[in-house]
Structures are given as C-alpha cells and as structure tokens.
LOMAR-931377 format. One record per residue: residue in one letter; x negated, y, z of N, C-alpha, C in turn. Coordinates in steps of 0.1 Angstrom, whole numbers. Layout:
<"a",<X,Y,Z>,<X,Y,Z>,<X,Y,Z>>
...
END
This chain:
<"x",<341,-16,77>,<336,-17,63>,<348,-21,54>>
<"x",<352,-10,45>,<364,-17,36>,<360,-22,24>>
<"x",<369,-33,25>,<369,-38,11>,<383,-40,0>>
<"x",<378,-29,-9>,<384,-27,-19>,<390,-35,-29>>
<"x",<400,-39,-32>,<407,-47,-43>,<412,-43,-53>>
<"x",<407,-40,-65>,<414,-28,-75>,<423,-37,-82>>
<"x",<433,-34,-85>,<450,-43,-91>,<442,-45,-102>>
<"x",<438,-40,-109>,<435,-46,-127>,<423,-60,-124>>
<"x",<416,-58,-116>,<405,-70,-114>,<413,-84,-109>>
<"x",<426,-77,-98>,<434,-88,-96>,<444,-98,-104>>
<"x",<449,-87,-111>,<456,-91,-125>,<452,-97,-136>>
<"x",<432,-96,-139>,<425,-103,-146>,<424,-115,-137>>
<"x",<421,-118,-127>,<421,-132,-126>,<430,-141,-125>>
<"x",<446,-135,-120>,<458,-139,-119>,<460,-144,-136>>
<"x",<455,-138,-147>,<458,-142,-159>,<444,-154,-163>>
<"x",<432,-154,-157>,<427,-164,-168>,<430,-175,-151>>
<"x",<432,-173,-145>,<432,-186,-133>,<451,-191,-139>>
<"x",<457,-188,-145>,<466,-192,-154>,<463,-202,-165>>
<"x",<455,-198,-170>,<452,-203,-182>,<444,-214,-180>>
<"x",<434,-214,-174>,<427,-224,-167>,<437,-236,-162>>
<"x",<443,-231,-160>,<447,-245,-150>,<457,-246,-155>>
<"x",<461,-240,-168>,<472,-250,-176>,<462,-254,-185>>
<"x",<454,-250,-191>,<446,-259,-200>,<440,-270,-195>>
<"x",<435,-267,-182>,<425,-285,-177>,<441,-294,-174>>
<"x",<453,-287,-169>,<458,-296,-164>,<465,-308,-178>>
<"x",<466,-301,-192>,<472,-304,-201>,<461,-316,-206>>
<"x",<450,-311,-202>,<437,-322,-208>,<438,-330,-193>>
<"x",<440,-332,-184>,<443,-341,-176>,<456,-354,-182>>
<"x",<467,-345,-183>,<481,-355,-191>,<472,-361,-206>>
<"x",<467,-354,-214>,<467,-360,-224>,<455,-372,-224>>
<"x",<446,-372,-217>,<434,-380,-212>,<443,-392,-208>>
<"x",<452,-389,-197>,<460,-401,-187>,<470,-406,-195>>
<"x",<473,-404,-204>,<485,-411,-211>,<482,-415,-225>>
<"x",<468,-409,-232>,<468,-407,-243>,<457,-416,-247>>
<"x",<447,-417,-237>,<431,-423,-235>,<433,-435,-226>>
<"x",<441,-432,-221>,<441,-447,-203>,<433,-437,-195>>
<"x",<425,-428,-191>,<415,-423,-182>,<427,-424,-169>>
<"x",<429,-431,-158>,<436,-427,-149>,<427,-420,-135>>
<"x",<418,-420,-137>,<411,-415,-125>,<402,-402,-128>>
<"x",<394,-406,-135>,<379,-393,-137>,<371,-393,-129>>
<"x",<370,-403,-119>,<366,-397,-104>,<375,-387,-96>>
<"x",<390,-390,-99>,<395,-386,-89>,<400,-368,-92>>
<"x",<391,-365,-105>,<395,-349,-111>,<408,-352,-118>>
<"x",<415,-364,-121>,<430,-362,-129>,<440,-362,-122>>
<"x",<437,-368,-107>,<449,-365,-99>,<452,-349,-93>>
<"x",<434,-345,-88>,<434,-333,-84>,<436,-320,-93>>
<"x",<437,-321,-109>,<438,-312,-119>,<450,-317,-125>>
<"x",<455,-322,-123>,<467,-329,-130>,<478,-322,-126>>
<"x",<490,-313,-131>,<500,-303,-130>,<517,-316,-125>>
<"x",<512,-325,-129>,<523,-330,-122>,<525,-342,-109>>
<"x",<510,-335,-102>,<505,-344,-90>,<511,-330,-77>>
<"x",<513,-338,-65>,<513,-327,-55>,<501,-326,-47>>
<"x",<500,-318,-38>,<490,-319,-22>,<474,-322,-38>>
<"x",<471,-312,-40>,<462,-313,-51>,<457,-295,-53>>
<"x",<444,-295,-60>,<440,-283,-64>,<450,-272,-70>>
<"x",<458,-282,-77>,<466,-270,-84>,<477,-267,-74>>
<"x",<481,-274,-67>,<496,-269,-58>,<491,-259,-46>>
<"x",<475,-260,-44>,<471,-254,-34>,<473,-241,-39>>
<"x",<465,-235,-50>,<465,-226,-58>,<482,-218,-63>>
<"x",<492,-227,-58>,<503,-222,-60>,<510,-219,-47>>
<"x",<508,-223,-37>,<510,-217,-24>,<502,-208,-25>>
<"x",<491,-205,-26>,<485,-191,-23>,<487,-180,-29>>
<"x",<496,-184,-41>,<504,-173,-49>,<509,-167,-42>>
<"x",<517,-176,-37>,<535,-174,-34>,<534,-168,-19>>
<"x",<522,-174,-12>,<516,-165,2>,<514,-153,-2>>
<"x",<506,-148,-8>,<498,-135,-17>,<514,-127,-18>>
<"x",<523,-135,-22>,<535,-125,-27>,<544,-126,-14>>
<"x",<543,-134,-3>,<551,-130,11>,<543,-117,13>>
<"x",<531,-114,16>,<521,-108,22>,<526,-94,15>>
<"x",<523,-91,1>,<528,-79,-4>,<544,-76,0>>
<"x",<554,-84,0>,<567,-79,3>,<563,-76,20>>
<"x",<555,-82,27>,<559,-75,39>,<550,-67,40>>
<"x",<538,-59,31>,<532,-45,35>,<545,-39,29>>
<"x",<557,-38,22>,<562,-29,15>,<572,-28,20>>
<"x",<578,-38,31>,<588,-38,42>,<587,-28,55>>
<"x",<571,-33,57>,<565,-23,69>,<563,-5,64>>
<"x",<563,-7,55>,<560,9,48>,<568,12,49>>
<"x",<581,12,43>,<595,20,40>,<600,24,55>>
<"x",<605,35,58>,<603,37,74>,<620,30,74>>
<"x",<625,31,86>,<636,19,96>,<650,27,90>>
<"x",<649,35,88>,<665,42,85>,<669,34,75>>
<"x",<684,41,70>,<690,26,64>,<692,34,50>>
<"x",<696,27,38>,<690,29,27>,<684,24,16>>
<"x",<672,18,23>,<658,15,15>,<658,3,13>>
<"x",<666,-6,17>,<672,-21,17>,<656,-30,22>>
<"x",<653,-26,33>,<640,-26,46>,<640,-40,46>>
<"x",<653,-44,50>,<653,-58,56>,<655,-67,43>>
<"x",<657,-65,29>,<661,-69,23>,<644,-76,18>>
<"x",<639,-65,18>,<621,-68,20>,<616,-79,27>>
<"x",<622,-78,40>,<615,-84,50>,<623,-106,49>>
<"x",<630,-104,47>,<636,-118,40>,<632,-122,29>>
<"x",<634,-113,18>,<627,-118,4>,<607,-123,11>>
<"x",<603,-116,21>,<591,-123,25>,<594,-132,32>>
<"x",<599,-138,41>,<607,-150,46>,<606,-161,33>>
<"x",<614,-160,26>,<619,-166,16>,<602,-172,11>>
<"x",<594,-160,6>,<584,-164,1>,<576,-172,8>>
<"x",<576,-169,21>,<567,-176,34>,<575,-193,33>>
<"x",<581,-197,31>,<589,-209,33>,<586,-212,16>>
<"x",<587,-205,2>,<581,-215,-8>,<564,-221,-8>>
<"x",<560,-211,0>,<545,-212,-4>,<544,-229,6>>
<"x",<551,-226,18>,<552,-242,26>,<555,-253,19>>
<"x",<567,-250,16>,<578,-259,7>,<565,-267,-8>>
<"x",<556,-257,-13>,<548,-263,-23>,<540,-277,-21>>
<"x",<535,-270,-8>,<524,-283,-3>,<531,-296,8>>
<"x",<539,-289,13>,<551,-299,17>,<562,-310,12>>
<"x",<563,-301,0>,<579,-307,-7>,<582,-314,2>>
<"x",<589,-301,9>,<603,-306,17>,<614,-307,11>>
<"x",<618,-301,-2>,<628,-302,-9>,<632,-312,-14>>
<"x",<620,-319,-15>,<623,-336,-19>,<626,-346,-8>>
<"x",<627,-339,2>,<635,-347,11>,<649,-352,9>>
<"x",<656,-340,3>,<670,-338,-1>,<671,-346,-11>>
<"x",<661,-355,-19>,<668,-362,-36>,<675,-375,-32>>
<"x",<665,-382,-26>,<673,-394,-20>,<685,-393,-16>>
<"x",<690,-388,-7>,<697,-391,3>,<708,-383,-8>>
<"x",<709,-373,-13>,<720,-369,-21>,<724,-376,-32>>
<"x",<713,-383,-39>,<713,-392,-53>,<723,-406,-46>>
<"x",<717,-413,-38>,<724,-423,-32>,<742,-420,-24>>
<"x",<744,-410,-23>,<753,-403,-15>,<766,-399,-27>>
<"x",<757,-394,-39>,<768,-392,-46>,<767,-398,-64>>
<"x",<761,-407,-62>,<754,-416,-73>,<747,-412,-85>>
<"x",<741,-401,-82>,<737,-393,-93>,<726,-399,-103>>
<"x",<722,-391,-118>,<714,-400,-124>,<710,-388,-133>>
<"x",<704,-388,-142>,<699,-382,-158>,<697,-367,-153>>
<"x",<703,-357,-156>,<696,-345,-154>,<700,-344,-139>>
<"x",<709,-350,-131>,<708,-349,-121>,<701,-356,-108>>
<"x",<690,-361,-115>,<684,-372,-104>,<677,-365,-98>>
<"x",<668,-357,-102>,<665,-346,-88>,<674,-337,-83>>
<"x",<680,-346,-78>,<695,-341,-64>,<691,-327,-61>>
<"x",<679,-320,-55>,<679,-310,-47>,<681,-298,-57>>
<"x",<682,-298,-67>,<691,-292,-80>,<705,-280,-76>>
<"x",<711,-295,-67>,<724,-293,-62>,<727,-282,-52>>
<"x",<717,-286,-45>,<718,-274,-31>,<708,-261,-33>>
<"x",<699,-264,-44>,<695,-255,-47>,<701,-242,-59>>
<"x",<714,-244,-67>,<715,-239,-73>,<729,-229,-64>>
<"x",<730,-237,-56>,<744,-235,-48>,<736,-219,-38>>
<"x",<723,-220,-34>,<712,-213,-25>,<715,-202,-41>>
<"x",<708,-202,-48>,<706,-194,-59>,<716,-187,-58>>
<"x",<730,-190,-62>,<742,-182,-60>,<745,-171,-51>>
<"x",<742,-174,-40>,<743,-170,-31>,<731,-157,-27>>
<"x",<718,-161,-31>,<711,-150,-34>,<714,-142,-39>>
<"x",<714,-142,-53>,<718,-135,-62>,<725,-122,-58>>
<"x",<742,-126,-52>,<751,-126,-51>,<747,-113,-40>>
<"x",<734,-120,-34>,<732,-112,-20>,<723,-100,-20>>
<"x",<716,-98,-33>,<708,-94,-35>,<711,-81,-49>>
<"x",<720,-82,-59>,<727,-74,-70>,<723,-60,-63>>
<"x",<725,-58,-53>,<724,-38,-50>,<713,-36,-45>>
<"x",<699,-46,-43>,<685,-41,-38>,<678,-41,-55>>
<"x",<686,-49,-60>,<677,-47,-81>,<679,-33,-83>>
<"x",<695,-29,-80>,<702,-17,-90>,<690,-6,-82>>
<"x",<689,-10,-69>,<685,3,-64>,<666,1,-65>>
<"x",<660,-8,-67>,<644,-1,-76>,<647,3,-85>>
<"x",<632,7,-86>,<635,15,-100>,<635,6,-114>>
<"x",<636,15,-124>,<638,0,-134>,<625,-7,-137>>
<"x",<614,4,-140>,<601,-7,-139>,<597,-18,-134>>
<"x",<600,-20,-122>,<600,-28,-108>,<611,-38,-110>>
<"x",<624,-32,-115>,<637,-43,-115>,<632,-52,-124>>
<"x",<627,-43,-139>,<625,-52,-151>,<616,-65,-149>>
<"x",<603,-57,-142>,<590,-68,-138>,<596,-78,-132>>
<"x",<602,-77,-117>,<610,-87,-111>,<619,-94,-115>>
<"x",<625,-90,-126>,<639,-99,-132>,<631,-106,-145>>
<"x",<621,-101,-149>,<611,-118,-155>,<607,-123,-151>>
<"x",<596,-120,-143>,<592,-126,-129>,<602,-140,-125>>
<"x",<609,-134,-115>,<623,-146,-114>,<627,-155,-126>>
<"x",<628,-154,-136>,<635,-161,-151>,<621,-170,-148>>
<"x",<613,-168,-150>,<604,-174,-157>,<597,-186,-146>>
<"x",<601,-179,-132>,<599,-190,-120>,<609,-197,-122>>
<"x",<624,-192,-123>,<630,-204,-119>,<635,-212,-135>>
<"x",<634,-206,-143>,<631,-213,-153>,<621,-226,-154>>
<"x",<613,-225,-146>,<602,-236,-145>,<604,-246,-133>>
<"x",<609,-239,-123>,<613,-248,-111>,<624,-257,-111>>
<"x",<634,-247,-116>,<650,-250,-116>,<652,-255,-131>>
<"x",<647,-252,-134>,<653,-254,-154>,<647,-264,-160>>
<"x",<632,-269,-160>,<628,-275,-167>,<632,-292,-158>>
<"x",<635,-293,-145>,<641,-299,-136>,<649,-307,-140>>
<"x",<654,-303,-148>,<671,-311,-150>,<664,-324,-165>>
<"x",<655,-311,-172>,<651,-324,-184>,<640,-330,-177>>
<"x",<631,-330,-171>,<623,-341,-163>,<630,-350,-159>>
<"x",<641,-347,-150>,<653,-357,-145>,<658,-365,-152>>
<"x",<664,-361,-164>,<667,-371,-175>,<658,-377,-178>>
<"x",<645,-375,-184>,<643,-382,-191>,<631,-390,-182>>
<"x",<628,-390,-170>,<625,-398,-165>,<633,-412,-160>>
<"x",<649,-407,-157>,<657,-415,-158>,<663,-426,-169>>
<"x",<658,-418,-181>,<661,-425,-195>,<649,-433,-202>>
<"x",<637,-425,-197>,<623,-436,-203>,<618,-434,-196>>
<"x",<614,-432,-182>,<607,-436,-176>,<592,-427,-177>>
<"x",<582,-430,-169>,<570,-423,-171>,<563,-423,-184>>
<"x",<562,-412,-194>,<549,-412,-205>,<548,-400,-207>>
<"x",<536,-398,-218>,<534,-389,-225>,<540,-374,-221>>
<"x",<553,-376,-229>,<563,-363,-228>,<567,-361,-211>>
<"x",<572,-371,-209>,<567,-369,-185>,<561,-360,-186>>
<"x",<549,-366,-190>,<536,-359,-184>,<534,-341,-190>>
<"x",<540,-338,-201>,<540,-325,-209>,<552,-318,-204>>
<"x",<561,-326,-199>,<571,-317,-191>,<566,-311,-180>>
<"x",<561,-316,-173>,<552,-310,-157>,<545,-300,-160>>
<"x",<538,-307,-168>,<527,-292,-175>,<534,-281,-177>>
<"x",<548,-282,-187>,<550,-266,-187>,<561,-264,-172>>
<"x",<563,-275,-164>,<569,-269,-154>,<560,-261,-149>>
<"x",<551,-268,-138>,<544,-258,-131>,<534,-249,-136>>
<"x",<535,-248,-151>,<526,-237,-158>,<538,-222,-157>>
<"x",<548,-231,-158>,<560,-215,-155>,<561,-211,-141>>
<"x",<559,-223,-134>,<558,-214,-118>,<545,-204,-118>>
<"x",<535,-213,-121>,<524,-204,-119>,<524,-186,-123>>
<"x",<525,-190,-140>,<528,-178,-147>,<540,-168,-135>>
<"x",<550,-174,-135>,<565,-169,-126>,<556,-160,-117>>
<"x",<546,-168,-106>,<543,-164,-92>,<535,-153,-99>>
<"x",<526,-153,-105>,<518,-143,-109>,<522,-132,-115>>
<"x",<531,-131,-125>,<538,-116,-131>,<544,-114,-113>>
<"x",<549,-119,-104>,<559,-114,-97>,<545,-104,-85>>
<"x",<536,-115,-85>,<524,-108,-76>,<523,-95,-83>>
<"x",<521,-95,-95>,<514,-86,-104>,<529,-70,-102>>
<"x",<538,-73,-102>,<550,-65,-103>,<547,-58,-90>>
<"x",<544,-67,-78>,<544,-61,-62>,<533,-53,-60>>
<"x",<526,-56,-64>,<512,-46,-63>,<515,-35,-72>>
<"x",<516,-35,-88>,<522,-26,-92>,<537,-17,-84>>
<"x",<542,-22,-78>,<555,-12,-68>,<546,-7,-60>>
<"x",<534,-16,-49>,<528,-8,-39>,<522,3,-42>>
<"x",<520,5,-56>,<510,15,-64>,<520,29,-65>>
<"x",<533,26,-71>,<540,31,-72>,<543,37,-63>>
<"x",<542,31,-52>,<552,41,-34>,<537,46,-36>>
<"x",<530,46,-36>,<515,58,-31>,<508,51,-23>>
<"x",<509,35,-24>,<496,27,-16>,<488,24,-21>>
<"x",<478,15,-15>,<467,8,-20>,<464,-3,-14>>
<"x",<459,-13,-18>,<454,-25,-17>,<443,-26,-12>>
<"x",<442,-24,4>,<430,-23,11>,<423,-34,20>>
<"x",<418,-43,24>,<414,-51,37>,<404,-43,43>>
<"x",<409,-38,54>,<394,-34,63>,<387,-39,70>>
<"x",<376,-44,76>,<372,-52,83>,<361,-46,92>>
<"x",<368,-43,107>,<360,-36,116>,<356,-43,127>>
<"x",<345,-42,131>,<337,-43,146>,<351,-44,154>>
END
C-alpha cells in the first residue's frame, strides 16, 4: 500500500511548524523573563528555544534527519560512474546524520570548556567550539566549491541560502550570545538571542529540506513510502 507525500503539503507544514514554534518559543522568553513564569507546568522549558533535550530540539533533529535521508535517496540514484560527485552526496548525508545527533546530544559542547580554559577565552569567544568549528567550515567549503558549480543553479541558489541562513543562526548569532552572556549575564535580550538563533536553524533546515525534495523532483523522482506485506 503506498503512501504518497506530495512536496507542496510538505513544504506547508515545514513553513507553519516554523512559525509555530518560533512564536510559542518567543512567548515562552517573554513570559520567563518578563512575567517571572519560570515553569508553566513545565511547557517553558519544553517550548522554550533556548533550552536543549526539549520539544523544540527534537523537532530539529528530525529536520536535519529528514535532510540526511533525502541526500542519501539522491546518492543512491545517481548511478556509481564518476562525475556526478555520488560520494560527495553520500557525506554531505554523513554530515547530516551526525547534526541531527549532535542536536540532542550537544556534543559540541563538549569542546567549550576544555578550549575556553586551555586558551583563556571570553566575550564572543566563550563558546570555544566556534573555534574548531569555523576551522571544519573552511575546510568544507574549500571541499565542496566544484559539487555547487556543478548543480544546477536552482538547486545551487536554494542550497547556498539554505546554508547562510543555518549557519548564520548556528555559527553567527553564537559569537553575540557569547558576548553578551559573558558581559551581562542571563536576561531578557539572552533570551531573544536564542530565539532567533534556533529560529534560523529551524528556518536554515527547512528551506534546505525543501531545496532536496525540490532537486529529487528535478532528477524525475518522487517522494514515495511503500509499505508492503
């Protein structure tokens, strides 16, 4: 029995499950900082955008799963000859399979301590993993320049906002949380930093979902689950 998943039904919920959960999470900060509410019964920690291991970080691994899963139907498609930059597919799903962990994990944050104390860092650099992560970034990039040139540009363009607007939220908004948690400490503005951080991952994961399915449409696929006896 198949079951059908039409991209525009997908892309409508990828946009109001955006919105949603930057608006409750924004009424979460403003409640917690603005009202005193620190609890709700326990809905401010779990709707709250700058909490981990929570409704919204779940929801952001399953993004970022959702977008391992399409890079490797689109890996497995492209047949094995060389070319089609196959493998280049199959890592960028790697990659994805290890953020969607990394969300509910933050393993990344393993790395702040031990580099912060190591090399006495402070203000935009207090979240250390900055460091090794922008160093990773380069190196992508760097690794990656002839699989952009070679989609096409609909696909390059989607992907190359996509990316800006993730790591603009992961990587970028990072550096002023860092400061100014280091400079005043937890309030208010804390709390509205988070919000548009992981409102830009969200958004980020979602145009990039939305870009992959749009490409699998493009090669002549479809977005099928079948489910047989």
């Amino acid at each position: 029995m198949p079951l059908n998943l039409p991209r525009g039904r997908i892309e409508l919920f990828l946009i109001i499950a955006a919105i949603f959960l930057t608006l409750l999470g924004t009424g979460m900060e403003v409640l917690h900082y603005l009202f005193d509410h620190k609890r709700l019964l326990g809905f401010s920690r779990q709707f709250s955008l700058g909490e981990e291991a929570n409704v919204t970080t779940w929801y952001s691994a399953m993004l970022l799963a959702s977008c391992a899963l399409c890079l490797a139907a689109i890996a497995f498609v492209l047949p094995r000859d060389g070319g089609n930059y196959r493998r280049h597919w199959l890592i960028l799903a790697l990659i994805f399979v290890y953020m969607s962990m990394d969300e509910t994990a933050v393993i990344h944050e393993m790395t702040i301590r031990p580099l912060r104390n190591a090399f006495d860092l402070g203000g935009v650099l207090y979240y250390a993993w900055i460091l090794p992560a922008a160093l990773l970034m380069a190196i992508f990039l760097a690794s990656y320049l002839g699989f952009l040139k070679h989609l096409p540009s609909s696909s390059r363009n989607r992907f190359i906002l996509a990316g800006l607007v993730y790591v603009g939220g992961a990587f970028g908004t990072e550096i002023f949380i860092g400061y100014w948690w280091d400079t005043y400490g937890d309030n208010f503005t804390n709390g509205m930093l988070n919000v548009i951080q992981e409102s830009m991952e969200i958004a980020g994961a979602s145009l990039f979902l939305s870009a992959l399915l749009r490409h699998l449409t493009a090669m002549g696929g479809e977005l099928r689950i079948a489910i047989k006896a």
